[in-house]
Phi, psi and omega in degrees: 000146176303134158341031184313346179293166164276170178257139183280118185255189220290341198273356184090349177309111198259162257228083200303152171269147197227103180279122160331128182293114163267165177260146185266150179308169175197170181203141195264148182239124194279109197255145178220144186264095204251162167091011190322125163233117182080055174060003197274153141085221183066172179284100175316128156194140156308119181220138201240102160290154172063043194273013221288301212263352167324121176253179180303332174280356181245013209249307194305316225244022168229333138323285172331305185280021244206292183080345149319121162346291158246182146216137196262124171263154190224106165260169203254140200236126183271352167241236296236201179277307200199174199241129182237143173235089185280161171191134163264188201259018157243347178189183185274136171242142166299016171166145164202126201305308186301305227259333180289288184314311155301330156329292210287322190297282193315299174326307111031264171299310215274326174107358175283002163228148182257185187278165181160222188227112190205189195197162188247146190239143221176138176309340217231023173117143158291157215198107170288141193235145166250132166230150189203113124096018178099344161263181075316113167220143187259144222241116152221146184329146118004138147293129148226160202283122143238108161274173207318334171286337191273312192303314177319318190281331200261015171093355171250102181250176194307348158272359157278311174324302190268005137268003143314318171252030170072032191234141160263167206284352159277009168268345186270173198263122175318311198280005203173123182273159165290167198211188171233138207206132198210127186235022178137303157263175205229089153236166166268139197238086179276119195239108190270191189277342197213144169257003127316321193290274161354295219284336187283339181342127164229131183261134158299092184314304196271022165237014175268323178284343194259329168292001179272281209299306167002272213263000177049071158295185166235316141154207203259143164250079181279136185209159160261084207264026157312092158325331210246015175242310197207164196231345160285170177320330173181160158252161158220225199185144163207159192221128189224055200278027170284308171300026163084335200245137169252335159211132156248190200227309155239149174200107189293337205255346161243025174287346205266321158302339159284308175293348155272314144353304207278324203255332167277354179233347197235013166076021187267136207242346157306152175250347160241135208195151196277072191273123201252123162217164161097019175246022154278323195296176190243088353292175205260149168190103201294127171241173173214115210230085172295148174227129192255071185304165153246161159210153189233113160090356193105008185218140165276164190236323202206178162178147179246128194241148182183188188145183185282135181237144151260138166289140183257266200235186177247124159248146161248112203251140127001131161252000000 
């Protein structure tokens, strides 16, 4: 067995044994600013390269200390470009629109993707990515629908939506009920009349959150097509506190259900469009997240969500 006693130094003094300092491992996670407008703003996430050996409980706890909405892990994919691991800083979500388009942009940047046509490997299925010219766009599903009457059997009806968000039924935009709406995630998608109406909300997080675990969301989209609020296609606000997120600033995976909203319940009839988020928020921080439809026969079939990203910084976090 090892020695323990103490040691004597020259003076007879004793000399306490000094256990070496370990240091804890740490690994940089890198933030990028994605849905960037005019290079401004955008949306913050984390993205963590060569993450191969990372398991999931250091993948969460290096999210947390991360402190981002999301943060992206980037693995080597044996079918696709890469293999992505989203996580906000309380659990994993299957696909998150900002933390991907920050991927790919850093990749990129970094020279390990080239511009083209290339794809993300995901818990929930693989997904195509286009890189061009300084942009990123992700490849998401057809919508689908569930309107009030459907929501109503699962137990949630429109005076819990709106009173979730501090709002009355003469605040919404008349032409459209709120719906569920699902392009690879599952939000509700609200449309007011103003975009006063937008800048005043005050949401009850924890009942916005206990109908997101209901219906197993990801959370509320609210938007607006107010001319005298925005000159894009709509602005919105979106809130996810089952994740952890109380406002975001951009969000890709639920601009792509607004903008099929928009060209299937509100007659905007374009296949590309202009989505606006973060210039309510406190501070405001204006993102710009183009949707690309495809439609076949008079229906959409696909769709591609995308924009510009900036590297902001480095962080070095705990593992």
């Amino acid at each position: 067995m090892p020695d323990k006693s103490p040691s004597f130094n020259q003076t007879g003094e004793i000399a306490m044994n000094s256990t070496p300092q370990v240091s804890e491992p740490t690994l940089d996670v890198h933030i990028v600013n994605a849905f960037v407008k005019d290079g401004q703003g955008g949306n913050p996430a984390g993205v963590v390269v060569d993450a191969d050996s990372l398991s999931e409980v250091q993948m969460q706890k290096i999210a947390a200390a991360a402190g981002l909405s999301e943060t992206a892990f980037v693995s080597r994919s044996a079918t696709e470009g890469a293999k992505l691991d989203f996580f906000t800083p309380t659990r994993r979500i299957a696909h998150c629109g900002h933390a991907t388009i920050a991927t790919f942009a850093l990749l990129n940047e970094l020279g390990r993707v080239r511009d083209g046509v290339t794809s993300k490997e995901t818990v929930d299925g693989p997904r195509r990515i286009i890189v061009a010219a300084g942009e990123v766009f992700m490849q998401q599903l057809a919508p689908r629908y569930e309107s009030l009457p459907r929501l109503e059997e699962r137990g949630v009806d429109l005076s819990r939506i709106l009173g979730s968000l501090g709002l009355q039924r003469e605040d919404l935009d008349t032409r459209f009920a709120p719906h569920l709406v699902n392009t690879g995630n599952s939000f509700i998608v609200i449309g007011v009349r103003s975009g006063s109406v937008l800048e005043d909300m005050v949401p009850d997080q924890s009942a916005i959150a206990s109908i997101s675990e209901e219906l197993d969301l990801i959370g509320y989209y609210v938007f607006t097509t107010d001319r005298e609020a925005t000159t894009a296609d709509a602005t919105t606000r979106m809130f996810a506190p089952r994740f952890g997120i109380p406002e975001e600033s951009a969000t890709g995976m639920a601009a792509g259900p607004l903008a099929c909203v928009l060209y299937d319940f509100l007659s905007v009839t374009k296949e590309n469009l202009a989505i606006e988020q973060g210039a309510f928020m406190k501070p405001a921080s204006p993102s710009a997240i183009t949707v690309r439809l495809s439609i076949g026969e008079g229906r959409i079939s696909g769709l591609m969500a995308g924009g510009r990203a900036k590297v902001a910084k480095t962080l070095t976090v705990p593992v």
